[in-house]
N, C-alpha and C positions, 0 to 999 in steps of 0.2 A: 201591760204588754210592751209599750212602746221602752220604759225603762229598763225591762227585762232584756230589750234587745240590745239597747244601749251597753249594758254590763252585759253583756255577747261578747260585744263588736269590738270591745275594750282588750278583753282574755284574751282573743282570737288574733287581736291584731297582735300581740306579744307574743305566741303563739307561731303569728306567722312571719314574725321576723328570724325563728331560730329556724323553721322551714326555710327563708330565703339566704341565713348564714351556710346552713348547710348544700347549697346546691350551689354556692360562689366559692368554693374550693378551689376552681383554678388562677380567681381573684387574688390570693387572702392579703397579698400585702396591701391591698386597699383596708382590709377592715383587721388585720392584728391592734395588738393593744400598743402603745407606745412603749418606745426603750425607758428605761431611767422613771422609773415611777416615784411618784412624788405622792402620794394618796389619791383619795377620788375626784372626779368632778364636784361629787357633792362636798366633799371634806377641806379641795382648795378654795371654794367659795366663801366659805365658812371663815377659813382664816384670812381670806381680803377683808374680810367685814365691814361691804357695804353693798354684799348683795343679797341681801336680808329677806325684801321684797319677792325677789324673783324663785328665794331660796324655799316663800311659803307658798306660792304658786305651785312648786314643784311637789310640796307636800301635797298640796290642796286635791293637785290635780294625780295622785297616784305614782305620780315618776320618779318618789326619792328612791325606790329599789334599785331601779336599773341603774340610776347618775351613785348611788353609795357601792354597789358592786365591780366588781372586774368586767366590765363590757365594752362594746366597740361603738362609742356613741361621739360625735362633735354637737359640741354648744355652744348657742351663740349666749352669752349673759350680758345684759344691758344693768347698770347700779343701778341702788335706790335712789338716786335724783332723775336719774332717767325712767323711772318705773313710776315712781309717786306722780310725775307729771304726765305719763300718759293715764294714767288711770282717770289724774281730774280732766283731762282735755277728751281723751274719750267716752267715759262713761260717768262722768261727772261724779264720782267717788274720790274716800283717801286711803279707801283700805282695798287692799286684793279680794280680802274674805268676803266683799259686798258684793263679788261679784257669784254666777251660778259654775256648779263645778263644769255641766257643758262647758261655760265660756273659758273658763279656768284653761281647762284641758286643751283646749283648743287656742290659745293665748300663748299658755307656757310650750304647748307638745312643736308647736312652730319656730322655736329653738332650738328644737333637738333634734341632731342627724342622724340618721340609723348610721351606721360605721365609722371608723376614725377617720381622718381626713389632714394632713399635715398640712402647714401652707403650699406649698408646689401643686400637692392633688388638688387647693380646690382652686388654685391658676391658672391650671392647666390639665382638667381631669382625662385622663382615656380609661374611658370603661372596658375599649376591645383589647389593647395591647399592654397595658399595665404599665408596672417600674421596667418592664421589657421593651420598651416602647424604644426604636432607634431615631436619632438628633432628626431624621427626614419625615420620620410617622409623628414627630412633637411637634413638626409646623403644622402639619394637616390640621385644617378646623382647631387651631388651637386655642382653647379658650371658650368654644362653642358649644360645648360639652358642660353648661351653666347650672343646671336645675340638681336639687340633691333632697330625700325622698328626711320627711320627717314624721311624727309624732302628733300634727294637727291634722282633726281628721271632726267633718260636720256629720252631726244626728243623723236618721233616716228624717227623709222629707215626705210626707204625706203628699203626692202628684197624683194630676189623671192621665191615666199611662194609654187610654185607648180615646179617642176624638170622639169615636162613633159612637161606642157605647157609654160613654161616659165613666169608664172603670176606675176606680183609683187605685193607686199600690204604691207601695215603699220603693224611694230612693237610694241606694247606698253611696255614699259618696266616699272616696277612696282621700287616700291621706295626701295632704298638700305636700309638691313640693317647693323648696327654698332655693327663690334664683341665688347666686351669687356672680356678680358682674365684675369679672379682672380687666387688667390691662390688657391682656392678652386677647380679649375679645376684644376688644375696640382696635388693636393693632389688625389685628386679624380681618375686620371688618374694613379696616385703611378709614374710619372715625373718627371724628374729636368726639374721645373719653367725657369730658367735661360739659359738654353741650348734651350730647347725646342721653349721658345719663341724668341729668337736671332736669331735662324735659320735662321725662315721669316722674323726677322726686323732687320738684319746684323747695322743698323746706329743708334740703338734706342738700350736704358737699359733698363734691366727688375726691376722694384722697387715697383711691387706689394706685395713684400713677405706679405704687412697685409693687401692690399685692392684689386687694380687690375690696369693693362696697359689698355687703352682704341686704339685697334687697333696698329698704330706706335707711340703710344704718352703715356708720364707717367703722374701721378695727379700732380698738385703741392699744390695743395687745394679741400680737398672732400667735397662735398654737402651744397655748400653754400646756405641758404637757401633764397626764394625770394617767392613774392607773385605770380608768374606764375610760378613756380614751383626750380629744383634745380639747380645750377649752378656749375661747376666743372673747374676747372681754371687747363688747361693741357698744356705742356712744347713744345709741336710741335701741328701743322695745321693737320689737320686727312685727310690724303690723300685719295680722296675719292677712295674707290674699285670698280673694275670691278669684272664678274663672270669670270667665269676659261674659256669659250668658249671666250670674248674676252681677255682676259688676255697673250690665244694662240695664235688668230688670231694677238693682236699687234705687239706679238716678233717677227712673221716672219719668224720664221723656225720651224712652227711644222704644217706645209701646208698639209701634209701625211696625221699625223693623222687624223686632223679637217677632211679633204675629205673623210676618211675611215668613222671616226662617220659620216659626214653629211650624207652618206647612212640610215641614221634610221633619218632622219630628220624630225619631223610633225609639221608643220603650224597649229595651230588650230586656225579658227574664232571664236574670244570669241563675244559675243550677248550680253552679259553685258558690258563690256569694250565698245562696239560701242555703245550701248547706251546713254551710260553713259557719253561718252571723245570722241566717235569719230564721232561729229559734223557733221553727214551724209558720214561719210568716215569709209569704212569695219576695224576694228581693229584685229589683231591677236597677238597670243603669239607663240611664238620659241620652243615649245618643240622637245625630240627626243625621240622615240620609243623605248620600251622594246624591250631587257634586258639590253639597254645604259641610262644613269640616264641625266635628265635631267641641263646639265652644260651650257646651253644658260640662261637659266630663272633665274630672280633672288631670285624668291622666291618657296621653296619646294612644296607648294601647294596654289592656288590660294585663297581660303579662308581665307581672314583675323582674321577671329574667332577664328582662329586654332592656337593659341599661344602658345602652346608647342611644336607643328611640327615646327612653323614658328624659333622658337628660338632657336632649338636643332638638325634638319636635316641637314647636309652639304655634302657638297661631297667631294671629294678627287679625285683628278687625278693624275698618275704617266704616263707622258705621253714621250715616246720615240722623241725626231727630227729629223728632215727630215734625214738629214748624217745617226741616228741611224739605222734606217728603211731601208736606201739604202744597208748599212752595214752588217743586218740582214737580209737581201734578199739575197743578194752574198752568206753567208757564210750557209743560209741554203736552201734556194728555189732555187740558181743556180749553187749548186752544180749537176757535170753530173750524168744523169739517172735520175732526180727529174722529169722530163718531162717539166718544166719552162723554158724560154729563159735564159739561161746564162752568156750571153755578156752585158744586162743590165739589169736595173732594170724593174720588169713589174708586180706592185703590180696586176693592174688589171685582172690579166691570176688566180693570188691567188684563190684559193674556197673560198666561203663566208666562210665557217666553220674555215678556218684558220684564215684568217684576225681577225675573232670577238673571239676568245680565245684571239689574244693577246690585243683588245680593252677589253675585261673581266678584262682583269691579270693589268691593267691600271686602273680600275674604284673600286672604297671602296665608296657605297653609302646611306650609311648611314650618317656617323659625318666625322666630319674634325680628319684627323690624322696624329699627330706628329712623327719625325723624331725617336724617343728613340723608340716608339709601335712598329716602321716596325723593328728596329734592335731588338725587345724584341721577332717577331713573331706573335707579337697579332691579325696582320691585315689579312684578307682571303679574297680571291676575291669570286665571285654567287656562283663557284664551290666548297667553302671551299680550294681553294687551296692557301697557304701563299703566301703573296705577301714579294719578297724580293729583294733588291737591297742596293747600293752602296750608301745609304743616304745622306753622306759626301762627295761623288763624284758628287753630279748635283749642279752645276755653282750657286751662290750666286743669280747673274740675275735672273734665274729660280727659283726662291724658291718663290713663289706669295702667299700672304693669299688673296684670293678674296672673296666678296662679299656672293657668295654659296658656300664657302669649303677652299681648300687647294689645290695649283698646282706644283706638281713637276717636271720640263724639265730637264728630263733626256740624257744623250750623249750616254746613252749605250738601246740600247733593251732589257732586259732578260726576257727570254720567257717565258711561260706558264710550268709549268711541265708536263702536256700532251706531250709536243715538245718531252721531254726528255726518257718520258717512252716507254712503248709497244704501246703506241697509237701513236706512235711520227708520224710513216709513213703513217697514216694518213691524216698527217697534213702538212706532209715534198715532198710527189709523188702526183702529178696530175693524176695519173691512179687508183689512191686508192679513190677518191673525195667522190666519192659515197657510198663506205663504210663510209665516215667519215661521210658522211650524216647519213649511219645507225647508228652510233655508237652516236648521237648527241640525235636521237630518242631514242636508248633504254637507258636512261642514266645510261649509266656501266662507263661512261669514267672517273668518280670522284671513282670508286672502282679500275679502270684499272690502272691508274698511281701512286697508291698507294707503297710506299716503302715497307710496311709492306709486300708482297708479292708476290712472282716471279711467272710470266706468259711467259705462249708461246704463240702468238697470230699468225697464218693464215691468208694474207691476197687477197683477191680477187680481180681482179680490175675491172673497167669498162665494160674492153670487155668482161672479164669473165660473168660479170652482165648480158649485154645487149644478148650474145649468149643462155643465159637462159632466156630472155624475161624482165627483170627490167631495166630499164628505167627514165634518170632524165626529168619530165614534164615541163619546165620551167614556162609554163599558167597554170599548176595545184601548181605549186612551191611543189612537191610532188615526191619522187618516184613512179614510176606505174610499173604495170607486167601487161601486155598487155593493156586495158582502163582503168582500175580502177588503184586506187591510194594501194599501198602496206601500209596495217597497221601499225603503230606503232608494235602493238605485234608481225607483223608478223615479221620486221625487226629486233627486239629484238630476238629471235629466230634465225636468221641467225649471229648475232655478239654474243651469247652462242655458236652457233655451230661451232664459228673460235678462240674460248679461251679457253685452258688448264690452270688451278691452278696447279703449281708444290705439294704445300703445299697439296692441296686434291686429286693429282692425284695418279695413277695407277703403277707409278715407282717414282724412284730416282734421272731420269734424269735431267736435265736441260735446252736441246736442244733436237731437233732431232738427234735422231745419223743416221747416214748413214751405218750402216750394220746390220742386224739383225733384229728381228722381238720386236716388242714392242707395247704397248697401252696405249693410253694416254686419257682420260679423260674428256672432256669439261665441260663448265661452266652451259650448259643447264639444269635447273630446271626441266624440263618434263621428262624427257629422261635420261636414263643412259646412253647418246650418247660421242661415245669413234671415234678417231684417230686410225686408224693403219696403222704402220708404215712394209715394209717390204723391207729388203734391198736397202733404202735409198728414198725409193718412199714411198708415202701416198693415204690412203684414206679413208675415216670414216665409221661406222656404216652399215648407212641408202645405201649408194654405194653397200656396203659390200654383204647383201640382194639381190641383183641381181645376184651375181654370181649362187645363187640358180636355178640348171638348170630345164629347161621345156621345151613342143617341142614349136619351134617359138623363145628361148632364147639363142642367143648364145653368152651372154655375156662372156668375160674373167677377168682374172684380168690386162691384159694391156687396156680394156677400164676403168677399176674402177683406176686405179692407174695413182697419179700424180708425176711428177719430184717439185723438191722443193727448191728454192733456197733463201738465207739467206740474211733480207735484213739488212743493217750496218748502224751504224753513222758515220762516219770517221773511219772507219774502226774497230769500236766495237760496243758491244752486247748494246743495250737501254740500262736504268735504272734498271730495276726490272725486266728484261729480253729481251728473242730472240724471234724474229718474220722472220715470212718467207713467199716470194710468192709462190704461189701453180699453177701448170701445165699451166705453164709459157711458153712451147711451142708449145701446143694446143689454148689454151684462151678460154676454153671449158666448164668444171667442175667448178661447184658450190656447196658448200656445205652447204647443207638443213640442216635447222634445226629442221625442221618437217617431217613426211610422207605427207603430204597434197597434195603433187603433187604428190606423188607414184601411179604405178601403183595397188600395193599393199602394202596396208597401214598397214592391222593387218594378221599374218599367218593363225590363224584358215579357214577365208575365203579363203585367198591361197589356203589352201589344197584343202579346198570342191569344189572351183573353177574348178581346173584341177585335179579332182578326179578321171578322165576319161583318162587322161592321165599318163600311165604305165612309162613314163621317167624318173617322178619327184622319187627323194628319200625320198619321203613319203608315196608314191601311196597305200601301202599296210598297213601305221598304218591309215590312212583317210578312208581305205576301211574297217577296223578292226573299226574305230569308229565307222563309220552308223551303222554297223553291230551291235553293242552293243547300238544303238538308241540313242548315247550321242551328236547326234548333231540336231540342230534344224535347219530343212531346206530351213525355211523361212528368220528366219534371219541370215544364215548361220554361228552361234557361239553356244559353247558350253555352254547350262543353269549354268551350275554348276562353271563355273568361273565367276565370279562376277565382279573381280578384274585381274590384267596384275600375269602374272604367268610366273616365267620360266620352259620351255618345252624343256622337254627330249626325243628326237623322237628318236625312233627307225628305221632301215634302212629297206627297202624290204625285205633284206634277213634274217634278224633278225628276222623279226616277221615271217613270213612264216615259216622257221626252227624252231619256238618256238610252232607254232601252230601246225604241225608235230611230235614234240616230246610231244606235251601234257602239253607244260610249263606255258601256259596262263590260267587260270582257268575261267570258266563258257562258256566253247568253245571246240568244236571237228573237225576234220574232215574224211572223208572217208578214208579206206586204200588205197584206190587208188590214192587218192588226190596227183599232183605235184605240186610242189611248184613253180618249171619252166615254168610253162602252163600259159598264160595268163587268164585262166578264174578257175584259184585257188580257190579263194573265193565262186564260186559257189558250191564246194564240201565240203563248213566250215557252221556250223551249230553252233548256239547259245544256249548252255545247260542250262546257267542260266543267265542271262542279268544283275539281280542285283548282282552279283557275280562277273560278267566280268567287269561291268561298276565300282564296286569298285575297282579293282584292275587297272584298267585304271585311275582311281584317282592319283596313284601314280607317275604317270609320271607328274602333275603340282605340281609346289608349289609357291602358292600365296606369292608373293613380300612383304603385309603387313606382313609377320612373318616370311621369310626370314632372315638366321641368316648372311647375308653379305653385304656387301658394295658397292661390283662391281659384274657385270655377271662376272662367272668363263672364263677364258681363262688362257694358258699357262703363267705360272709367275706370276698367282694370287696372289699367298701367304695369303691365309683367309684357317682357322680351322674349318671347321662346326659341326666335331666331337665333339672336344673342348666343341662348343658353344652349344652345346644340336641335332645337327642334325635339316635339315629342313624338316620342316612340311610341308606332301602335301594334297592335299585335300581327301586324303582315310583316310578318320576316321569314326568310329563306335562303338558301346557300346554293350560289352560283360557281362554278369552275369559268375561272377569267386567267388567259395564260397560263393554264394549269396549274391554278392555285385557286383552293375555295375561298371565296369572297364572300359572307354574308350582307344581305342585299336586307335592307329595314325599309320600310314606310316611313315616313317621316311625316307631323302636319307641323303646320305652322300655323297663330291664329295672330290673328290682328288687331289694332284698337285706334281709330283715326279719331276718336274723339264723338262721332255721330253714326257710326254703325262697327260692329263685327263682321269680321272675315274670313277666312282658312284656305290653307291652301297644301295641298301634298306636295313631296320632295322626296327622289330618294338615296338613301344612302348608302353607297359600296365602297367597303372597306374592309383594310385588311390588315391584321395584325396592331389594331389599335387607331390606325389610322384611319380621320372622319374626314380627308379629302375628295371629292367627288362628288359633291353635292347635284344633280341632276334635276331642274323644273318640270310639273309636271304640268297640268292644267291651270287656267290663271286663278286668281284668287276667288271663294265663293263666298257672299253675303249670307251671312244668319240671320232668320226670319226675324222680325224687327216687333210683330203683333205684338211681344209678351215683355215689350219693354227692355227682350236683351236681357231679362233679371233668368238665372240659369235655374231650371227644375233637379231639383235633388231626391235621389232613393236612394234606398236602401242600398240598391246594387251600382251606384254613380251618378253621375250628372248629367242629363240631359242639354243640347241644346239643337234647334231646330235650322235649319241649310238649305235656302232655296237652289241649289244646285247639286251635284255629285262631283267630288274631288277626281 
């Protein structure tokens, strides 16, 4: 069977060479025959007479038809001094015929180019624009356009094409093609020619400076011309190439890798190939699955039409050996605390997310790339992150040009800069896994390892995850929190809520400090959501928000506060910063990056919620609002905020003494009225509502025209005075000398170093003009209990005011 298909694949491919002449019709001056014919390729061989060897190859292996007829073929022929010695130094023979026709075929057919090719075309090939090509379209890429499709072409391979089931099925492996490396590429590239290409061919000279190397072999005569097309008389036997996938597999020691990529392995049954070549037997082709480039296959895409992909796409592999890998397991996954076995090696305990950062930092898949590019910088792995190593350090052995690209077997690992940065632990702790998961999702991880800027990153780990209900699905291959699978966005939201920007944050610091009170910042777009830190324990925002007491709430701050501990590389800070675990001996807290799971998402509803309840330290401006009819009971929010405002709430006893002494306007109460009494409010009477409810305006000011950057808390350091004072939503148009004036609210807050303050002002002007500033009441302290660290919702920023402006 297996032969039967053999002598298929042979017919077929001849076959489909005259199918691919015929559909390159808008091509043809690439593949016409030459002017001036001088007999065949086979017949001017014949009369060099001494290429004897190569001339019985040709028989051997079935190709004297097409090289003795009128066809459109380039060949490269190497003499009998160069053919006799590769035979003894390769296969330890003196004759051709001791070799198998497979090999034959596959020896000699790597010679031969499907179409003519004159020296120029293959200097400077353009598949897209041809001899039509204008002086501006012949610099583009020129020279880049290298690979040229031949006559060598491997057996079906007997594979197991399913993991699971164990299936096996035939391989078809498509025909090689022939680099050929000009000058024009290395210009092009801005290379030395000479270095560059010695790397890969350590036994071979580079003496293309005016035309090109063809693989490991130099010209010694270009473009001989022949009636079946051109002829090239080259100084070595063109070693035929494998791809990078076996290139690996024959060394022997790069077992790791390959097993790591063959995790994205796909089998795909091609229906055309079986058609076609596989003589009633299923045919497949070897690719591997995004985001790993396909280094089994020999050709970038199966389309033969596609002759700019087919001549210009390579790959490049920089690939670690088995020792590397062992080496780099020790020295960073079994180091103690990592949570990995120690005593050996045990890639498979690795998170997938780790493993495949450093198969990324390993793969450049686009063109083939030379040794001078990586030490220049140029090369970047999916992530944009530079790939960099010791070029001059991997073994001469290891330097393969193959078939699809470029292989370098490297003796050292160097890792990802992810490894290195704040994402490192990540990728470094098996308790962190599933953050790395989130962090894969929301992609911040090509912002987060960035040199340009220092981060504190928080990290949560599993248990902490799973004791709040998230969950790795292994059958959903998903995070979930409870059945369903956790969004993308929503996961993105939790790795904003565990990153602080030093550069845009809230201090100076660079770490947490361990005494004192501080705030810090995060990365979250939504939310002015801040860290705070007090006396060496943490806890953010949205936690922060509970402390707010009610009856039923008896939270404190030893339930919102976590212990924090720092976690190291060898005993120092990452890259671009410090990162730490968070209440590490609970396994408890998680830090939201949303309200979504709150009980209380936005304050206004708060209030109106437990309006009824005399505990809360709002009870009395929530009862002041209905009362002034600013709230809407249906959808329990205030019409008139439109937009997240921050809120200046006055305490109990604030407002009540203020409505006692007569200080709130469009508002009275009885003389009898206590302010003590629980049913207060029934002895307060509304004078004038649009009066009250402007002056109640004053206590928001909408966020869009807010003159700051962060909600005010202790050690702000922002000038609002400075910056014009913020606008709240009490504004109204006055006739002042018979011209309307609009009349604004203004606050002002303050920061003395040891308490907040604010104060109203207001502003009449006219025509642009902010002259006139008028004081209103003196300044009022912000309740001090809550540390001064500001309560954040949904719907703005809280902060609480033992007075009324």
């Amino acid at each position: 069977m297996k032969n039967a298909i053999k002598k298929c694949i042979f017919v077929c491919s001849v076959l489909c060479s005259a199918v691919f002449w015929s559909s390159c019709q808008d091509n043809l001056e690439y593949y016409d025959t030459p002017d001036n014919l001088k007999g065949s390729i086979y017949e001017t061989l014949e009369d060099r007479g001494n290429y004897s060897i190569f001339l019985k190859g040709v028989d051997l292996g079935g190709y004297a038809p097409i090289l003795k007829g009128k066809g459109v073929w380039t060949v490269m022929a190497p003499n009998d001094e160069a053919f006799a010695s590769y035979l003894k130094s390769e296969y330890g023979v003196n004759s051709i015929e001791e070799l198998s026709v497979d090999e034959i075929k596959k020896l000699i057919g790597f010679h031969i180019m499907y179409y003519s090719f004159d020296k120029n075309k293959l200097i400077n090939f353009r598949p897209d624009e041809g001899d039509g090509a204008t002086d501006e379209e012949l610099m583009v890429n020129a020279g880049l356009y290298y690979k040229f499709r031949t006559k060598s072409q491997d057996a079906l391979t007997l594979e197991v094409v399913n993991d699971t089931t164990g299936q096996e099925g035939y391989v078809y492996h498509l025909e090689r093609f022939l680099p050929v490396f000009s000058y024009r590429m290395f210009q092009t590239k801005l290379i030395d020619a000479k270095y560059n290409y010695e790397y890969f061919y350590p036994s071979s000279q580079w003496t293309g400076a005016s035309g090109f190397n063809v693989s490991n072999a130099s010209v010694d005569e270009y473009a001989v011309v022949t009636s079946s097309g051109y002829l090239y008389l080259v100084n070595q036997v063109l070693r035929p190439l494998n791809t990078i996938y076996d290139e690996m597999k024959n060394a022997g020691n790069f077992k790791t890798f390959l097993s790591l990529y063959d995790e994205y392995n796909d089998y795909q049954l091609d229906a055309n190939l079986t058609l076609e070549y596989g003589n009633g037997t299923d045919l497949y082709q070897h690719y591997h699955k995004a985001p790993m480039a396909n280094i089994a296959s020999e050709w970038p895409v199966s389309d033969y039409t596609q002759m700019s992909t087919l001549s210009s796409v390579s790959y490049s592999i920089f690939a670690p050996n088995d020792k590397a890998w062992d080496d780099f397991y020790m020295d960073f996954w079994g180091l103690e605390g990592t949570g990995y076995p120690s005593d050996s090696v045990c890639l498979d305990s690795v998170s997938v997310e780790s493993v495949q950062k450093i198969l990324l930092n390993s793969v450049y898949a686009s063109s083939i790339v030379f040794p001078e590019e990586i030490k220049r910088g140029d090369i970047k792995n999916s992530n944009g992150n530079i790939i960099d190593f010791d070029v001059d350090a991997v073994p001469e052995e290891n330097r393969k040009m193959c078939v699809n690209g470029a292989f370098y077997g490297c003796d050292v690992l160097t890792p990802p800069a992810e490894f290195g940065s704040v994402t490192g632990p990540a990728y470094q702790y098996k308790r962190y896994s599933n953050f790395a998961k989130m962090l894969e999702k929301s992609d911040l991880v090509s912002t987060l390892y960035s040199p340009e800027v220092d981060y504190i990153m928080l990290y949560p780990s599993n248990a902490q995850m799973a004791y709040n209900g998230i969950t790795w699905d292994e059958s959903k291959g998903s995070l979930v929190m409870g059945t369903g699978s956790l969004s993308s966005s929503a996961q993105q939201k939790y790795v904003y809520a565990h990153v602080a920007s030093i550069d845009g944050s809230t201090t100076t610091l660079t770490e947490l400090p361990m005494t004192g009170k501080h705030v810090f910042r995060t990365l979250s777009p939504d939310y002015r959501l801040y860290w705070y830190m007090k006396d060496g324990k943490i806890t953010n925002s949205f936690l922060h928000n509970q402390l707010i007491s009610y009856t039923g709430n008896s939270t404190t701050e030893a339930d919102i506060y976590c212990d924090v501990e720092e976690l190291k590389f060898r005993g120092e800070s990452w890259s671009n910063g410090h990162c730490y675990a968070y209440d590490v001996s609970r396994s408890q807290k998680l830090f939201e990056g949303s309200l979504s799971n709150a009980l209380y998402a936005k304050f206004v509803p708060m209030m109106y919620g437990l309006r009824n309840d005399e505990t809360t330290i709002f009870n009395a401006y929530i009862q002041l609002l209905i009362k002034a009819g600013m709230i809407n009971e249906d959808s329990q929010d205030i019409p008139y905020m439109t937009e997240s405002c921050l809120m200046l709430v006055p305490t109990n006893e604030a407002v009540k003494q203020a409505i006692v002494g007569g200080k709130i306007p469009g508002i009275t109460t009885t003389a009898s009225a206590d302010a003590s009494t629980a049913d207060f409010f029934a002895a307060v009477t509304v004078t004038d509502e649009a009066t009250l409810q402007r002056y109640l305006k004053s206590y928001f000011v909408p966020l869009s025209t807010a003159v700051f950057s962060n909600y005010p808390f202790l050690g702000w350091g922002e000038d609002t005075q400075s910056a014009g004072g913020l606008i709240t939503l009490n504004s109204t148009y006055s006739i002042v000398d018979g011209a309307e004036v609009e009349v604004v609210m203004h606050l002002n807050i303050f920061d003395d170093g040891t308490k907040l303050s604010a104060q109203m002002v207001e502003s009449g002007f006219e025509s642009g003009s902010s002259a006139g500033y008028v004081d209103f009441n003196g300044k009022v302290d912000f309740v001090g209990d809550y540390d001064y660290f500001p309560f954040v919702f949904d719907d703005g920023c809280v902060q609480f005011i033992n007075g009324v402006l």
